[in-house]
DOKOLBA-594324 format. One record per residue (C-alpha): x, y, z. Coordinates in Angstrom, 3 decimals, padded with zeros to 6 digits. Each point is the difference from the previous one (the first is absolute). Layout:
<recs>
{rec {X Y Z}}
...
</recs>
This chain:
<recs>
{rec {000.000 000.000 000.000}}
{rec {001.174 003.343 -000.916}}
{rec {000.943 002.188 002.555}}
{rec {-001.923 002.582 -000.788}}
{rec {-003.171 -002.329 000.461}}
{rec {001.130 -000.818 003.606}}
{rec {000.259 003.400 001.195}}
{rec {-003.613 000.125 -001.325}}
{rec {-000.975 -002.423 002.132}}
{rec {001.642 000.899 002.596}}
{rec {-001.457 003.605 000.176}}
{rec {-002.876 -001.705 -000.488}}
{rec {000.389 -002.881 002.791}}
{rec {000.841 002.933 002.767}}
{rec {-003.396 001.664 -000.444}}
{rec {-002.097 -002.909 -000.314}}
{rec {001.800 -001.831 003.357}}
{rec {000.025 003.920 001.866}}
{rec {003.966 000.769 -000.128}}
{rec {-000.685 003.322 -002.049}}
{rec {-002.871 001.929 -001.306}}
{rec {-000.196 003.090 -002.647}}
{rec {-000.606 002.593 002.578}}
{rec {-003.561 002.004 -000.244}}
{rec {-000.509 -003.363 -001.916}}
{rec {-003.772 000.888 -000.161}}
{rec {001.015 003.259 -001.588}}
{rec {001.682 -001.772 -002.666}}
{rec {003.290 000.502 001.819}}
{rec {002.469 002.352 -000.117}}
{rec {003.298 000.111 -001.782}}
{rec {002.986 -001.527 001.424}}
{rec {-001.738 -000.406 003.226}}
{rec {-000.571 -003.385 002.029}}
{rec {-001.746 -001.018 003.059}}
{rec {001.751 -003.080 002.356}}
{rec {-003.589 -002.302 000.155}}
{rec {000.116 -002.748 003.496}}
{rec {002.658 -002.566 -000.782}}
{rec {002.433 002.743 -002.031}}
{rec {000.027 002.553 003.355}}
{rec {000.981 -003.576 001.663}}
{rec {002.785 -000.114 -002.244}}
{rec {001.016 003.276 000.055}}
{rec {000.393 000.579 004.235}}
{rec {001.928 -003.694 -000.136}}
{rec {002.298 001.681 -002.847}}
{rec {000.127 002.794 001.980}}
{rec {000.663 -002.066 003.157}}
{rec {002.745 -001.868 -001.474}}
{rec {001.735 002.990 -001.356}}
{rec {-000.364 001.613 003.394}}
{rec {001.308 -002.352 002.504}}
{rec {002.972 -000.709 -002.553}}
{rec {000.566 003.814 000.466}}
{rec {-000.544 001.002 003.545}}
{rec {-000.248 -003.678 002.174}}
{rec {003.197 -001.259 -001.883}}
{rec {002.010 003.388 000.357}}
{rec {000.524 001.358 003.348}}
{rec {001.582 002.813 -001.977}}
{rec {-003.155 001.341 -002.107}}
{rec {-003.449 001.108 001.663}}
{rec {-003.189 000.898 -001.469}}
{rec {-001.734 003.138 -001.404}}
{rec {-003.080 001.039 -001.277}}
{rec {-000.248 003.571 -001.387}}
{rec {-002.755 002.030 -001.204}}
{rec {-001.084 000.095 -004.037}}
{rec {-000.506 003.863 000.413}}
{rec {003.495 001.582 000.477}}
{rec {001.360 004.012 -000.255}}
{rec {000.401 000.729 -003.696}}
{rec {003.582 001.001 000.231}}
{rec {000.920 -003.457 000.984}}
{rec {-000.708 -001.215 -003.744}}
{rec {001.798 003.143 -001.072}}
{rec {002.866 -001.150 002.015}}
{rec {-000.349 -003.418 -001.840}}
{rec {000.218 000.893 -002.907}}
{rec {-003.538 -001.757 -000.841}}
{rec {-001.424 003.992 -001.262}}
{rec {001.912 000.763 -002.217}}
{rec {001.870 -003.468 -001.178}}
{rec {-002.510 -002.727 000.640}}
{rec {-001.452 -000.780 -003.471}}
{rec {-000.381 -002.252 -002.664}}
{rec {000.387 000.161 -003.654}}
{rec {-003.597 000.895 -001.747}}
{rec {-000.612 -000.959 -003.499}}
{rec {-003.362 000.380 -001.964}}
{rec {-001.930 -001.978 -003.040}}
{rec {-001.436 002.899 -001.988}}
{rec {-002.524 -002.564 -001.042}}
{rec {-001.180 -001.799 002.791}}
{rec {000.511 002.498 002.197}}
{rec {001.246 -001.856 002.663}}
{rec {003.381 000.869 002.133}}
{rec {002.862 -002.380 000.857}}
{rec {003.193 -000.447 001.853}}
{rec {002.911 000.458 -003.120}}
{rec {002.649 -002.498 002.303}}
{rec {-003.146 -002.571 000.910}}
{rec {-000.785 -000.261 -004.412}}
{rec {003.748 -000.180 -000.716}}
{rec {000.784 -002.891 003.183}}
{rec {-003.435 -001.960 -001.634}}
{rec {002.713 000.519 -003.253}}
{rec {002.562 -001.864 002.122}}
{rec {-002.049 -002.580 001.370}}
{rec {-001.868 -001.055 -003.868}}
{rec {003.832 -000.446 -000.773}}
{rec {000.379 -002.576 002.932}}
{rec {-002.923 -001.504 -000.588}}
{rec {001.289 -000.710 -003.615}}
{rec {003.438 -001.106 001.362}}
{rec {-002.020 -002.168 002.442}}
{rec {-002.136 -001.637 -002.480}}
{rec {002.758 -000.679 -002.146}}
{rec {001.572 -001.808 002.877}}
{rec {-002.951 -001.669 001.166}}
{rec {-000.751 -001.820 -003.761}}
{rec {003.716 -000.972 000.139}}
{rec {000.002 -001.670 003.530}}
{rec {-003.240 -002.550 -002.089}}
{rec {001.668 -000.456 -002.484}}
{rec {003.333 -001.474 001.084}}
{rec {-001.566 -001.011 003.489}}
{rec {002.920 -001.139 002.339}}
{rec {002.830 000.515 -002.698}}
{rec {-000.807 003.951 000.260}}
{rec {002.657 002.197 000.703}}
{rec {-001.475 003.085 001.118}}
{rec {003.627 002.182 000.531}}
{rec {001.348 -001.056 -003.311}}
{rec {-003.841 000.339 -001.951}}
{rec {-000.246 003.994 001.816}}
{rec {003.743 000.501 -001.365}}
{rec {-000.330 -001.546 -003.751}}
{rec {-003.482 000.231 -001.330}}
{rec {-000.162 002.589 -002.795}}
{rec {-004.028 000.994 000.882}}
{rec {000.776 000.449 003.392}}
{rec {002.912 001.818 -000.043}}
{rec {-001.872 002.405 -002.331}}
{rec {-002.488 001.203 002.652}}
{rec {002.595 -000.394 002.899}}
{rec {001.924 002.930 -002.003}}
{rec {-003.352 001.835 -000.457}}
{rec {-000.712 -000.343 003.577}}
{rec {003.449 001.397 001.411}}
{rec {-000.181 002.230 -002.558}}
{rec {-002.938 001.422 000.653}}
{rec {000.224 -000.330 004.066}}
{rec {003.559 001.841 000.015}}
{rec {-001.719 003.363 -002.274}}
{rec {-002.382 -000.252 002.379}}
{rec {001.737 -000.195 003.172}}
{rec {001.803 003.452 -001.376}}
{rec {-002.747 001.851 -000.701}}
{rec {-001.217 -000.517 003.660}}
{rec {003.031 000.713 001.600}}
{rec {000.723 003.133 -002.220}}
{rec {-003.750 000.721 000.615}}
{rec {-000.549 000.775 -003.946}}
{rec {-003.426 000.138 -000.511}}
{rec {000.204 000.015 -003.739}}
{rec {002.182 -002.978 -000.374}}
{rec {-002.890 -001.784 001.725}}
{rec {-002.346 000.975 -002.876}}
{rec {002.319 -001.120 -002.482}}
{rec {000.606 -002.962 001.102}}
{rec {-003.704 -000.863 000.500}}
{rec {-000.488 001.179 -003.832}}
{rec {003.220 -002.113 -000.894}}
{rec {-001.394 -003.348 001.359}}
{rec {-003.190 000.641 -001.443}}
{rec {-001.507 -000.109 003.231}}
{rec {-004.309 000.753 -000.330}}
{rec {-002.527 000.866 002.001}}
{rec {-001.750 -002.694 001.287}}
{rec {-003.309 001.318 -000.831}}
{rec {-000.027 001.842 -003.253}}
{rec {002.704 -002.372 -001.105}}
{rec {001.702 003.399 -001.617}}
{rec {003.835 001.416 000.909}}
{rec {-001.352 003.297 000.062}}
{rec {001.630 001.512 003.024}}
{rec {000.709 003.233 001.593}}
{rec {002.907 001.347 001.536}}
{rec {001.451 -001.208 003.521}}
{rec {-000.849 002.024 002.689}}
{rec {000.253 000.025 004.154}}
{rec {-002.919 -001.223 001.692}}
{rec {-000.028 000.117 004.136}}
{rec {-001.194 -002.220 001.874}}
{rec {-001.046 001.663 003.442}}
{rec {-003.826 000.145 000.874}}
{rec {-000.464 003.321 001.498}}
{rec {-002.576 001.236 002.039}}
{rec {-000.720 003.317 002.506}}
{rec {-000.218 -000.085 003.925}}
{rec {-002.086 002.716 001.318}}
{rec {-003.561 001.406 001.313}}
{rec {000.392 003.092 -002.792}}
{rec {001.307 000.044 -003.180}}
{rec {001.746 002.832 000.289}}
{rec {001.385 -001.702 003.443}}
{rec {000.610 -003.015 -002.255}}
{rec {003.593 -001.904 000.139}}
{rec {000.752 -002.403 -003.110}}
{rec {001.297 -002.993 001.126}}
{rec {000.642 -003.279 -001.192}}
{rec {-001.122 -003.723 000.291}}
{rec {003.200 -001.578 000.854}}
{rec {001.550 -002.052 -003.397}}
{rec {002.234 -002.069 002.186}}
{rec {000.612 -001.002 003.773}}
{rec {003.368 001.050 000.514}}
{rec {-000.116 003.399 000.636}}
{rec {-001.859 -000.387 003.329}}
{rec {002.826 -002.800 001.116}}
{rec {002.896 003.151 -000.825}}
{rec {-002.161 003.047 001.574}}
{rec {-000.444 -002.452 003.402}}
{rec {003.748 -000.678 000.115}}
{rec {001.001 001.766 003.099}}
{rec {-003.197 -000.526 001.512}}
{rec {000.175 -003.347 000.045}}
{rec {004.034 -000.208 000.440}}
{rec {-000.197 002.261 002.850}}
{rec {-003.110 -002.051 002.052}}
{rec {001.310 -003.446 -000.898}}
{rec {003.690 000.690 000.684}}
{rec {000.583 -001.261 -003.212}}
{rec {003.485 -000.557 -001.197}}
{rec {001.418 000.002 -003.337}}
{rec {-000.533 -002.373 -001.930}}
{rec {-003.242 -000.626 000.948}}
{rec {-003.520 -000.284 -002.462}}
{rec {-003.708 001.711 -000.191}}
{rec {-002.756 -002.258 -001.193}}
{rec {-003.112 001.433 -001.674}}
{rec {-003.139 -001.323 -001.375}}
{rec {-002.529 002.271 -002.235}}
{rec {-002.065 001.425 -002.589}}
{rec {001.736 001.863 -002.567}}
{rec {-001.840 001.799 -003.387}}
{rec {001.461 000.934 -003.186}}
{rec {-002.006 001.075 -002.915}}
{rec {001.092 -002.478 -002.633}}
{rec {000.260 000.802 -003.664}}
{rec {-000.993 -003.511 -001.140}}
{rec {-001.015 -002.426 003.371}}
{rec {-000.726 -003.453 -001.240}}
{rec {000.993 -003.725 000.309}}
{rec {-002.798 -000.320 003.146}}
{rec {001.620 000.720 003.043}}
{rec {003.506 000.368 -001.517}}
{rec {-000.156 003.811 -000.207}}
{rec {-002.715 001.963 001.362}}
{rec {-000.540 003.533 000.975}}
{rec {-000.927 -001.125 004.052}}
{rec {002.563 -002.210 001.580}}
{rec {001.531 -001.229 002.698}}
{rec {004.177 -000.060 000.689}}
{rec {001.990 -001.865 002.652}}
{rec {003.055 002.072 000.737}}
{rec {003.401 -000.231 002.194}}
{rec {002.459 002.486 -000.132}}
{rec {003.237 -001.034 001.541}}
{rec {002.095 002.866 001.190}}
{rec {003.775 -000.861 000.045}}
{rec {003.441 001.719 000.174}}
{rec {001.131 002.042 -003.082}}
{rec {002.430 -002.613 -001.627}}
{rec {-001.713 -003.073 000.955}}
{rec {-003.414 000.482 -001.984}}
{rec {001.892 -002.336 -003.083}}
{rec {000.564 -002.984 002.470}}
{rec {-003.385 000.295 001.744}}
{rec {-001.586 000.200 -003.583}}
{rec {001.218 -003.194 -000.668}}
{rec {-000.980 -001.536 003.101}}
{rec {-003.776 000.987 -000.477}}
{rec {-000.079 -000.540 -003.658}}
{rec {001.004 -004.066 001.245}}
{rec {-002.818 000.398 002.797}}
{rec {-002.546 001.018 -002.176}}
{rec {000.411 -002.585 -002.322}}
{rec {000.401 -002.435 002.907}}
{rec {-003.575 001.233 000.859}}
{rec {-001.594 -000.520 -002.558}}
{rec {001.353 -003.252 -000.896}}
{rec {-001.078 -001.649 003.204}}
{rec {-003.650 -000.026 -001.064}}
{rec {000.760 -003.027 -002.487}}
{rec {-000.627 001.057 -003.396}}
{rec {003.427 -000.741 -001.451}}
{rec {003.144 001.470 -000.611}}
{rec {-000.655 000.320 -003.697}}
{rec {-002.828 002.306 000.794}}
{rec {002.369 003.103 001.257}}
{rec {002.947 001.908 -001.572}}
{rec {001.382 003.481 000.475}}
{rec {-000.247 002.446 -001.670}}
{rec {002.773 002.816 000.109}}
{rec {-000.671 003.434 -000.880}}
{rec {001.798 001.591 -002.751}}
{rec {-001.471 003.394 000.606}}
{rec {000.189 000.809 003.203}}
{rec {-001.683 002.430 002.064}}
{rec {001.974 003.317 000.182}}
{rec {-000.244 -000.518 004.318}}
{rec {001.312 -003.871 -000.537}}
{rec {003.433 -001.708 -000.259}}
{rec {-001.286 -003.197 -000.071}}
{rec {-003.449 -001.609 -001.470}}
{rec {-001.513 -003.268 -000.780}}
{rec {-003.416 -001.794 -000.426}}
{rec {-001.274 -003.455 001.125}}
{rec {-002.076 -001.006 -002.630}}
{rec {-002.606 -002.632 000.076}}
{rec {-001.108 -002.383 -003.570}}
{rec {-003.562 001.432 000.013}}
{rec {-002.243 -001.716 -002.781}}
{rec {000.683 003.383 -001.898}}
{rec {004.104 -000.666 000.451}}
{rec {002.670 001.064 002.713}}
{rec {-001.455 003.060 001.818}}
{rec {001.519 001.694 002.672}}
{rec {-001.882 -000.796 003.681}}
{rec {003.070 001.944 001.936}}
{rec {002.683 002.254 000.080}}
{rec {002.614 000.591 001.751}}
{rec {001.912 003.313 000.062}}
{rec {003.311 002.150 001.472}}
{rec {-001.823 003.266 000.049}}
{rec {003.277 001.289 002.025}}
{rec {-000.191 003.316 001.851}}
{rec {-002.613 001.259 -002.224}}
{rec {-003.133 -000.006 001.137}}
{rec {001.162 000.956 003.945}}
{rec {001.890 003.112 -001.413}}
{rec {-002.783 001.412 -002.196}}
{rec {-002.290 000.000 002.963}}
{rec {002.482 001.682 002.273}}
{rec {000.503 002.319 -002.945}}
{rec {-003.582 000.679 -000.614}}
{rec {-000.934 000.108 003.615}}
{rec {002.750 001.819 001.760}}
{rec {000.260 -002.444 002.630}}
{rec {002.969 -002.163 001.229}}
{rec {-000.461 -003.281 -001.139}}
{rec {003.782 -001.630 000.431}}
{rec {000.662 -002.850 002.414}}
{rec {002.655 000.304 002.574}}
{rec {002.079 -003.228 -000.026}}
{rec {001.059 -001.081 003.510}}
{rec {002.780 -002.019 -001.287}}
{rec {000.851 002.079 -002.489}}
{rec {000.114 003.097 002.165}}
{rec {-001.424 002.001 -002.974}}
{rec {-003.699 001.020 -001.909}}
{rec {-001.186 -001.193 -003.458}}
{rec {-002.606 -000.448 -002.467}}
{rec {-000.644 -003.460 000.068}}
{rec {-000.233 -001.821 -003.438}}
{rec {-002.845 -002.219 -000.711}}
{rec {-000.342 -003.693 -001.538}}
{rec {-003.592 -000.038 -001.166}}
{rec {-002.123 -003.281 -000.399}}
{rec {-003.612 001.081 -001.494}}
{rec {-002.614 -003.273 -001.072}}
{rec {-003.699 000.635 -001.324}}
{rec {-002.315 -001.834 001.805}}
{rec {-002.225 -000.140 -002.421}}
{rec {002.713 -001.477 -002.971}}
{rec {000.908 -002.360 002.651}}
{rec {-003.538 -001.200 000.556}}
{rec {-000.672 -000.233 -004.080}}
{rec {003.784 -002.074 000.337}}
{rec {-001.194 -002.421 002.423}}
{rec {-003.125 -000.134 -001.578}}
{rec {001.679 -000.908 -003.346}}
{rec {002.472 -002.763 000.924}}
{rec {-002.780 -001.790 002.337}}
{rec {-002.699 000.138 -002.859}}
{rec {-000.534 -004.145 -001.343}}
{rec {-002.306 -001.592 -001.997}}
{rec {000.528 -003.729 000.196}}
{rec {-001.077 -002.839 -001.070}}
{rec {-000.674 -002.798 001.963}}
{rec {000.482 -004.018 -000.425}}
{rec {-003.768 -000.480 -000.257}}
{rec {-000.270 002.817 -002.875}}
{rec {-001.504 002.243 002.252}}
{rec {001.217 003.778 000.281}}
{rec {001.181 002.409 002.669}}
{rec {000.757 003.552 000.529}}
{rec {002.429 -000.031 002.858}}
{rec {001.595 002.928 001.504}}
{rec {003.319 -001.389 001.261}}
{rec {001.017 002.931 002.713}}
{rec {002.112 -000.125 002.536}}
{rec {-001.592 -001.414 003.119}}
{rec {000.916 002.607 002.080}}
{rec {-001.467 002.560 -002.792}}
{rec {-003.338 -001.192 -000.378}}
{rec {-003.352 001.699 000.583}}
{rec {-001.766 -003.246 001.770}}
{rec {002.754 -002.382 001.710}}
{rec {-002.825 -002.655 000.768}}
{rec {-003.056 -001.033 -001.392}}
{rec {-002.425 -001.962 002.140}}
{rec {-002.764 -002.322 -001.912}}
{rec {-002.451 -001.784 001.815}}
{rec {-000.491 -003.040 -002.734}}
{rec {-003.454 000.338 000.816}}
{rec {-002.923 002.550 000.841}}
{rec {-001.283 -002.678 002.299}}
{rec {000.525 -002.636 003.580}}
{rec {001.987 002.803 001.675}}
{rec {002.659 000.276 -002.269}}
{rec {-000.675 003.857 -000.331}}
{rec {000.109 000.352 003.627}}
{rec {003.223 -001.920 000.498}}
{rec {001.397 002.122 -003.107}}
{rec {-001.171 003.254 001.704}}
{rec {001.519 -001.042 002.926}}
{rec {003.705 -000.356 -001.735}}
{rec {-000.269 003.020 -001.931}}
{rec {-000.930 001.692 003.649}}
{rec {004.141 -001.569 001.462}}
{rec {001.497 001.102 -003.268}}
{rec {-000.599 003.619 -001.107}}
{rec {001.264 000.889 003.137}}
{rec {002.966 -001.369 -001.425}}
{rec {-000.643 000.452 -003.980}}
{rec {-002.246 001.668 -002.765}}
{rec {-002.092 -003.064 -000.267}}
{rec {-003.330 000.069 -002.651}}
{rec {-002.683 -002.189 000.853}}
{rec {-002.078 -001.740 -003.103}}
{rec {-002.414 -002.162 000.085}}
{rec {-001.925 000.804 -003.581}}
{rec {000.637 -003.136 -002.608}}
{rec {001.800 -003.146 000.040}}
{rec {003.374 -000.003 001.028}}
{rec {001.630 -000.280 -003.026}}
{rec {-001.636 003.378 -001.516}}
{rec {001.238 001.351 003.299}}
{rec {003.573 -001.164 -000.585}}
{rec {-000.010 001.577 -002.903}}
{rec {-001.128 003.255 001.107}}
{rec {002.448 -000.029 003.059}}
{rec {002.895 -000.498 -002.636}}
{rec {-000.866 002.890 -001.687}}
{rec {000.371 002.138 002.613}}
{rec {003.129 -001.464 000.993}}
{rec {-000.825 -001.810 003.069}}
{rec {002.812 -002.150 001.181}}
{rec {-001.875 -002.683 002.440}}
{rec {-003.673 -001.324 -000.521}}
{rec {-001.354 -001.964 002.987}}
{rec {-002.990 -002.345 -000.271}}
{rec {-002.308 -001.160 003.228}}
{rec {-002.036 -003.036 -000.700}}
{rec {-001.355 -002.546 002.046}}
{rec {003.098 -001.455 001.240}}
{rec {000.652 003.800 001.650}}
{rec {-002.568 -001.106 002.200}}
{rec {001.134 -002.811 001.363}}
{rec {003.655 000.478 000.280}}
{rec {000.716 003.966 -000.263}}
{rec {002.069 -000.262 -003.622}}
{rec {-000.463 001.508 -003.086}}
{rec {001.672 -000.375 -003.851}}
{rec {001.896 002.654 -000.331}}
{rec {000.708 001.004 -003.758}}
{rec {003.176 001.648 -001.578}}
{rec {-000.893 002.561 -002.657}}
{rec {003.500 -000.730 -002.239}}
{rec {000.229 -003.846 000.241}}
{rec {-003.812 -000.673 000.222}}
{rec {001.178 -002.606 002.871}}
{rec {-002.440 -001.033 002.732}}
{rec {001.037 -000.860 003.281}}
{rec {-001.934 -000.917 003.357}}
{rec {000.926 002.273 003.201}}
{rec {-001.165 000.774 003.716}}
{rec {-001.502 003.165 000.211}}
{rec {002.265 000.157 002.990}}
{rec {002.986 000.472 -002.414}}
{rec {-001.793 002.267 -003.008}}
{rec {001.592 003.056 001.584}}
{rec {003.542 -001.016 -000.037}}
{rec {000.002 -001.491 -003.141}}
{rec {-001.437 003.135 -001.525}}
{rec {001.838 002.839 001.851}}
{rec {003.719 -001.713 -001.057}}
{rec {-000.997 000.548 -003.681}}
{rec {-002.148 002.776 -000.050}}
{rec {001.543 002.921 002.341}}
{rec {002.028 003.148 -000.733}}
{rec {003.057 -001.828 001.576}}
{rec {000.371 -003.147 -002.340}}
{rec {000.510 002.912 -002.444}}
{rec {002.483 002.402 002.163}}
{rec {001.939 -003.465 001.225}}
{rec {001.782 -000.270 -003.642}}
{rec {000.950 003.883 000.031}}
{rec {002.002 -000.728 003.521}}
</recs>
């Protein structure tokens, strides 16, 4: 199946099972905007969970923040966000519709891979264990043909961003032949700046009015706190501030579902360090990152990084941890050396002293900064992707299976009275009573077991457990694994530990120790 299709259904599978809705749904929606339904906002806090206790429980060095969206203007002129944070804006004079000049130009990049890929992927049939993949990328003619076009055309464009030229970005868009994907025509206009700041006034009057903005990223509250929270934690350098939030940006083009959207959600650190050492501790969060995400099981082959060419003019060092979406390798993190930048331009901008005095040092600085920044909200649609299965089973039958992470997933234990009848309910009501104190458990006792299987592995339920008649008499129950499909009987005395091992935070944090 194409992957295009399973993105489809995908989309599709986390509406119909409640992970994410259009928001104002009923209103036909509204662009680029989602609502988390009651199994994704399950996801979502144990995401968030995960990220947080890796952060703050792990590190007795980094402590928690949570800053306000509204924040003095001058704090994003500081930033640089008002007069550097855009995007580059191109329009279809046919179709009128507006898009992001880098975002048509990467799609560029990634039809060329996806022609290098194919080419690859009919070779590998053909020659079946006799292929030589090294020697087939280095000698055939049709694929060394579009791996020239493709550095070719990656290396113009990596110029044009760093040298910011606006106009080299049209003409290489007219030079591919890139179209519009709705009037089909290369009928462009010129490249201009778009930003991306939602702004808004604060106010009873409007002549009283102040203009402020929606904050586009997290970060800014972690720098402006610095002191505050250095000086009431007796925090010493190096040490870490965690943040979790809602940030906005008013994209040109938002698309690929929950990929990109104009409302979003960012999990931040910012990891203050001695000027000189922000290279080394770079390196040692880029590894813990990846380490991170790794742990949840999905397979080395779906990460890579991704280091910046152009870099950021407040960064010396930059790279991405990118994820294989069903769309390709999309970045889910990054990790950044912003180094003294972002701590000077507020003590510029505010007038206040923000250096830190060094007691072993004897002597005040600007701390640098090692940035790690992940969207909660790619990282859900990542998870989401690599756990999606359809399988077929030995019988012929069919299942949708969500294959999360235990200690990820909405419902940890489902609880199925086999039937509506001779106390069995009771009995069942009577278990799920011991173990939500313990676990999000969902009780069901609508349609045979089988159809309730089913609907417990598309939600990505990890353990099914069955009372029947036997319950009765001797207190155990089948317990069912969601991957395997495996039935065993248990005490009910024991559900609890066999659960909790497998399904808490900690089985999770244990590999990152």
């Amino acid at each position: 199946m194409a992957q295009e299709d399973v993105f489809k259904k995908l989309v599709s599978h986390c509406k119909e099972y409640g992970f994410v809705f259009p928001s104002s749904d009923i209103y036909d929606g509204l662009g680029a905007v989602y609502d988390y339904g009651q199994m994704g906002v399950e996801l979502k806090n144990n995401i968030k969970k995960y990220w947080w206790d890796s952060m703050v429980l792990l590190h007795d060095n980094i402590v928690g923040l949570d800053s306000a969206i509204f924040m003095h203007p001058d704090i994003w002129k500081a930033s640089g966000h008002v007069d550097a944070f855009n995007d580059p804006l191109i329009d279809n004079k046919d179709s009128k519709k507006r898009y992001r000049a880098d975002v048509l130009i990467e799609d560029q990049i990634a039809k060329y891979d996806e022609k290098i890929n194919k080419e690859v992927e009919k070779a590998r049939k053909r020659f079946g264990e006799a292929f030589d993949e090294q020697q087939f990328r280095t000698t055939n003619t049709r694929l060394l043909e579009h791996q020239a076009k493709r550095d070719a055309l990656h290396e113009r464009y990596a110029k044009a961003m760093n040298d910011n030229d606006l106009a080299e970005l049209r003409q290489i868009i007219v030079d591919e032949g890139i179209v519009c994907p709705i009037s089909g025509t290369k009928n462009w206009t010129e490249v201009r700046q778009f930003n991306l700041m939602f702004s808004t006034e604060m106010g009873s009057t409007a002549d009283g009015a102040m203009k402020i903005y929606l904050r586009p990223e997290t970060a800014q509250g972690i720098f402006v706190n610095f002191l505050n929270v250095q000086k009431t934690g007796r925090m010493k350098i190096p040490f870490g501030i965690a943040q979790i939030g809602k940030a906005f940006r008013n994209e040109i083009v938002a698309r690929q579902f929950i990929f990109r959207m104009r409302e979003f959600e960012q999990m931040e650190m910012q990891f203050f360090v001695r000027p000189g050492e922000e290279l080394e501790w770079f390196r040692t969060w880029k590894e813990y990152r990846m380490k991170w995400h790794k742990a949840l099981g999905f397979g080395d082959d779906h990460y890579r990084y991704h280091d910046h060419e152009k870099l950021a003019h407040y960064a010396n060092a930059a790279t991405d941890i990118e994820f294989l979406m069903p769309f390709g390798f999309k970045e889910v993190e990054g990790i950044h050396s912003r180094t003294d930048f972002d701590l000077s331009r507020h003590e510029q901008f505010s007038g206040k002293n923000i250096k830190y005095f060094d007691p072993e040092l004897n002597e005040s600085y600007t701390p640098y900064v090692i940035e790690t920044s992940i969207g909660v909200d790619r990282m859900f649609l990542s998870i989401m992707s690599a756990a999606y299965k359809e399988e077929t089973l030995d019988n012929g039958e069919s299942r949708v299976v969500l294959q999360l992470p235990p200690a990820l997933a909405p419902v940890k234990l489902a609880i199925l009275p086999l039937v509506k009848k001779d106390g069995l309910p009771e009995k069942a009501r009577e278990i799920d009573n011991m173990m939500r104190l313990h676990f999000y458990c969902q009780y069901d006792e609508k349609d045979s077991i089988g159809k309730r299987y089913r609907r417990q592995d598309a939600i990505g339920t990890p353990y099914c457990i069955t009372i029947d008649h036997q319950t009765l008499q001797d207190d155990t129950v089948t317990i069912r694994h969601r991957d395997t499909m495996q039935q065993e009987r248990v005490a009910i005395a024991d559900l609890e530990k066999i659960i909790a091992d497998n399904v808490s935070i900690t089985s999770l944090l244990k590999k990152l120790m």
